[in-house]
C-alpha positions as CSV (number, residue, x, y, z in Angstrom):
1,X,169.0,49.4,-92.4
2,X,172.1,50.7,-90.6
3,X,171.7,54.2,-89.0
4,X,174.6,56.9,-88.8
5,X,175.2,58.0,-84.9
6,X,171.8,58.8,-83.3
7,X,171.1,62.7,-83.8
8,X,168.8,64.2,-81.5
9,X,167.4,67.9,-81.2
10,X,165.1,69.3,-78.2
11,X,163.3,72.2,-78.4
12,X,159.5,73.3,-76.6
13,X,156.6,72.7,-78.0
14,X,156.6,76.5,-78.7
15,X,159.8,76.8,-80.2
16,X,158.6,74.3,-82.6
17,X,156.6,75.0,-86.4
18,X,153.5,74.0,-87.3
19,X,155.2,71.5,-89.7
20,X,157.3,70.2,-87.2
21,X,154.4,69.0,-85.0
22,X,152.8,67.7,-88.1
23,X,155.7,65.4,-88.6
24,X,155.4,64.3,-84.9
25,X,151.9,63.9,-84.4
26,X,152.8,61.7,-88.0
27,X,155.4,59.9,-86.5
28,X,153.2,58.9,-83.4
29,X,150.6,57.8,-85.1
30,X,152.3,55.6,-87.3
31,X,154.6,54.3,-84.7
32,X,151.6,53.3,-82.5
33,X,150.1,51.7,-85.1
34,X,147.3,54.4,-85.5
35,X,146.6,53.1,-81.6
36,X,147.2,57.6,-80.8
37,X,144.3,59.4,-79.6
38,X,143.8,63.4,-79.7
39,X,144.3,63.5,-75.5
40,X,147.6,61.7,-76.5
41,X,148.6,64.0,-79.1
42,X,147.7,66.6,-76.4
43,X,149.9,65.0,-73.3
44,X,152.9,65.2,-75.4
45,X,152.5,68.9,-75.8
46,X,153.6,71.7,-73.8
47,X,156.4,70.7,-72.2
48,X,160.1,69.7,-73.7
49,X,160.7,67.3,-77.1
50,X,163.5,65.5,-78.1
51,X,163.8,64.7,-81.5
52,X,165.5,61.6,-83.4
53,X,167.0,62.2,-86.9
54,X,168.5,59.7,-89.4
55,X,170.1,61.8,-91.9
56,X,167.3,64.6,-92.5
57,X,164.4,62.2,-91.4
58,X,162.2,62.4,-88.1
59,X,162.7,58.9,-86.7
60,X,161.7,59.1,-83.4
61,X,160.4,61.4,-80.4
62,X,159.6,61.7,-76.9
63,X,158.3,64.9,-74.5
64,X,158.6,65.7,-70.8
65,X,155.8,67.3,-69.7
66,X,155.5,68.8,-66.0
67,X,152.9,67.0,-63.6
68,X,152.0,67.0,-59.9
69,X,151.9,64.1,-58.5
70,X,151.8,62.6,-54.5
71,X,153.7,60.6,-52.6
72,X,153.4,59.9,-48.8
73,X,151.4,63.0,-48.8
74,X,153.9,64.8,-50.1
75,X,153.4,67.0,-53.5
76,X,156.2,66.7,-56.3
77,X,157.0,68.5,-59.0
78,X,157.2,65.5,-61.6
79,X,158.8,65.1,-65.4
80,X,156.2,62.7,-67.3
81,X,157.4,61.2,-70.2
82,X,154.9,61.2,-73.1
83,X,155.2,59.8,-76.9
84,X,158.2,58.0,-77.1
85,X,158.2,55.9,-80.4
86,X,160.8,55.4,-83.1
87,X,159.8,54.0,-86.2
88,X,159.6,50.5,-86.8
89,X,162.3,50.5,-89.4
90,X,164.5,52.5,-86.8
91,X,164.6,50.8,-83.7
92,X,167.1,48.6,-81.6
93,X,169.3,51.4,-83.3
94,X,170.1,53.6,-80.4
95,X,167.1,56.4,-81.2
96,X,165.4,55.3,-78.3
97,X,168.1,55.9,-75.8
98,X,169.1,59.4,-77.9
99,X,165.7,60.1,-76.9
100,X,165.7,59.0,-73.2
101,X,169.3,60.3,-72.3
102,X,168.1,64.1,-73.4
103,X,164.5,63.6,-72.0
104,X,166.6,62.0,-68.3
105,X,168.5,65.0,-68.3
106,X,165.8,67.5,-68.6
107,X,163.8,65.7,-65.6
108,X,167.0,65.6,-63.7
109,X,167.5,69.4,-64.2
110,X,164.0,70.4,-62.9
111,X,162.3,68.0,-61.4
112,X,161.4,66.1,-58.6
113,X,160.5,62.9,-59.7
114,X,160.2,61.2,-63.2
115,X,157.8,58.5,-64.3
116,X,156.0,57.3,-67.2
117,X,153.5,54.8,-68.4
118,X,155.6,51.8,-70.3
119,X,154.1,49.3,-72.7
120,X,154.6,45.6,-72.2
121,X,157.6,45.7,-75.0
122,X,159.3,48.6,-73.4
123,X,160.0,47.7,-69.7
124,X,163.4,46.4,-70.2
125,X,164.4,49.1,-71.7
126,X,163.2,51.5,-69.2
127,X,164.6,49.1,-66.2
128,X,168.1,49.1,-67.9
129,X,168.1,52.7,-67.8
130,X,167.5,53.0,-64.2
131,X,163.7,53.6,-64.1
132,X,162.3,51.2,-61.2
133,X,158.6,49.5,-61.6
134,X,155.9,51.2,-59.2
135,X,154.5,48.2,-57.1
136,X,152.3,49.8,-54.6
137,X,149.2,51.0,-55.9
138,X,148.6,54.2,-58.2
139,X,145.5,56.0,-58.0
140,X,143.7,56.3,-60.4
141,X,144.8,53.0,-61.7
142,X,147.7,52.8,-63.6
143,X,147.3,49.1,-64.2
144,X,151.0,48.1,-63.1
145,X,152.6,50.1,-66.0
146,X,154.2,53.2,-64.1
147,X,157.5,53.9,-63.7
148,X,159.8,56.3,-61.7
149,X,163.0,57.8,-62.3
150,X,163.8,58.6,-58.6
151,X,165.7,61.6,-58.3
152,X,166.8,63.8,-55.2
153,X,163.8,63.2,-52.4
154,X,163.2,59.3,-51.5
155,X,160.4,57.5,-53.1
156,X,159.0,54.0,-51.5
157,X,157.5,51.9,-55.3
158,X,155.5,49.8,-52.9
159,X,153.5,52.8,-51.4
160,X,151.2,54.9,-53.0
161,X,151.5,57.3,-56.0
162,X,148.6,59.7,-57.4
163,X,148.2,61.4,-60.5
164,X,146.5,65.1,-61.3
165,X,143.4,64.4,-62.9
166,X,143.5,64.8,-67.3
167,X,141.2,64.3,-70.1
168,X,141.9,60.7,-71.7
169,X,144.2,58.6,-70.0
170,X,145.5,59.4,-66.5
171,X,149.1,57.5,-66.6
């Protein structure tokens, strides 16, 4: 199935209907296979969405939600990226990168730092858009899947990067 030019819309969580989370938490589940808990539903909220379309229909979606996180002892003000999916049918047709270039240029707008938790099947795509593996150890332990989308202060991946504490999963 060929998809028209990528069409994306953002919009907070608050700016957004009942329905309209419906639809995503809908979308999430099925993308992931039903593998989408509640505390994931509840990461993704609160912070900024960016919506894929293909013609009328929600395809795909990803948030930036603010988090504090450390780094040489020094607090910043991070942009984590939660839920990004695109339907099975829908992928490897640009969605993705929609997605990513909207959510980027949120985190580069008010942030001090981006990172994200990436699945096995999504690390090239996240390295070819700039986001760099974090090596050094992340506390609590974010089994080797975090990356960073280093923006205006200087990060070291091999040192060491903390998380706030949340219900579910940490990263």
């Amino acid at each position: 199935m060929a998809d028209a030019m990528p069409q994306v819309r953002s919009a907070t969580t608050a700016e957004l209907a009942p329905a309209e989370l419906s639809a995503i938490r809908s979308l999430l589940e099925r993308a992931f296979d039903g593998d989408f808990s509640e505390h994931d539903w509840q990461h993704c909220l609160g912070g900024l969405h960016a919506l894929a379309y293909s013609e009328t229909a929600l395809v795909g979606h990803g948030s930036v939600v603010e988090r504090r996180f450390e780094h040489d002892g020094r607090q910043m003000k991070t942009g984590y990226v939660e839920g990004l999916a695109v339907l099975r049918e829908h992928r490897r047709h640009g969605h993705g990168a929609a997605i990513m270039r909207a959510l980027e240029a949120h985190v580069r707008q008010g942030y001090e730092l981006g990172a994200l938790a990436a699945t096995a099947e999504a690390i090239g795509f996240y390295a070819a858009r700039g986001w760099v593996r974090w090596t050094g150890a992340t506390e609590p332990d974010g089994e080797g899947a975090i990356h960073v989308l280093p923006l205006a202060l200087p990060v070291d991946p091999s040192g060491t990067l903390r998380a706030d504490w949340r219900e579910g999963d940490v990263w």
